[in-house]
C-alpha positions in Angstrom: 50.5 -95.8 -309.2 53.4 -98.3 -307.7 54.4 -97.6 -304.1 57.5 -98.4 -303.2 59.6 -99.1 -299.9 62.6 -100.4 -298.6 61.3 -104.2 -298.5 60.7 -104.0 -302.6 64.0 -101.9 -302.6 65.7 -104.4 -301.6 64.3 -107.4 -303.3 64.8 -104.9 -306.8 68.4 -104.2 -305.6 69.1 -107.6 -305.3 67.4 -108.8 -308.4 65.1 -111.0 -306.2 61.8 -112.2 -306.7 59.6 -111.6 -303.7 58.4 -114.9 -302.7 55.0 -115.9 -301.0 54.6 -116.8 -297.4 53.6 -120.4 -297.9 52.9 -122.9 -294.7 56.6 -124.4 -294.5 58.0 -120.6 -295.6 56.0 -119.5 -292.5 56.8 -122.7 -290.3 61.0 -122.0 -291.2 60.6 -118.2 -289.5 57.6 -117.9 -287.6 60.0 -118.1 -284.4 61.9 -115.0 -285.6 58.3 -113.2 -284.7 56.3 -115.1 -282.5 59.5 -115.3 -280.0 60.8 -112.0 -280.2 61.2 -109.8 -277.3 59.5 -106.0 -277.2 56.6 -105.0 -278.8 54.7 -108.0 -280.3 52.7 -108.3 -283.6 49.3 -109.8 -283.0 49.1 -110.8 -286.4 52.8 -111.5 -287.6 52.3 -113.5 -290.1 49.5 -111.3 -291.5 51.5 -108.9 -291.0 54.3 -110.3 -292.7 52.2 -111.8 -295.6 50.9 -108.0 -296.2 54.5 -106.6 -296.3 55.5 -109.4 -298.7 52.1 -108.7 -300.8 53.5 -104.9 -300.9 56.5 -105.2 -302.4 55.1 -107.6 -304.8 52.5 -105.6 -306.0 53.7 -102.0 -305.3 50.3 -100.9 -303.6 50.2 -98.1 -302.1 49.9 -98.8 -297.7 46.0 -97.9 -298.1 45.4 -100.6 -300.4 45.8 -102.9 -298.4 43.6 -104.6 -295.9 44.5 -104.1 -291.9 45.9 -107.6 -290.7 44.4 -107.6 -287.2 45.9 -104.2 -286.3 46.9 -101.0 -287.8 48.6 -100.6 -290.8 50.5 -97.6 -289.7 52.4 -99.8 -287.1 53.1 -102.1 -290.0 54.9 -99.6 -292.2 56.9 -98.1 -289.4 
C-alpha cells in the first residue's frame, strides 16, 4: 500500500523526480539543518535521507527504519 504525504505531494504536483541525498547534495544544504535555531535533529541528514526515501517509495512511516531518533518527530 503507497503512503503518501506532503513531501511526495509536492514532488507529484510539480512533476519532479525525488532526488537522492548524495555527499555534494548533502554538503550544498546541510547548513539549512545543522545551523538552524530551535529544536535540533540529531540525525538531520538521516533524517532528511528517510523523508526523501518516503516520498520515493511511498512507504508507509512504520516501514521505515528510526534514524537516530523517533520517527514520529520526523513526520510532524
Amino acid at each position: 500500500m503507497r503512503s503518501d504525504d506532503g513531501v511526495s505531494a509536492w514532488f507529484r504536483e510539480r512533476a519532479r523526480r525525488v532526488p537522492l541525498l548524495t555527499d555534494d547534495a548533502w554538503a550544498k544544504i546541510e547548513s539549512f539543518f545543522v545551523d538552524r535555531k530551535g529544536r535540533r535533529l540529531r540525525d538531520p541528514r538521516g533524517t532528511l535521507d528517510a523523508m526523501l526515501y518516503k516520498a520515493r517509495t511511498g512507504c508507509p512511516w512504520s516501514g521505515l527504519s528510526a534514524p537516530a531518533g523517533n520517527l514520529a518527530g520526523v513526520w510532524q
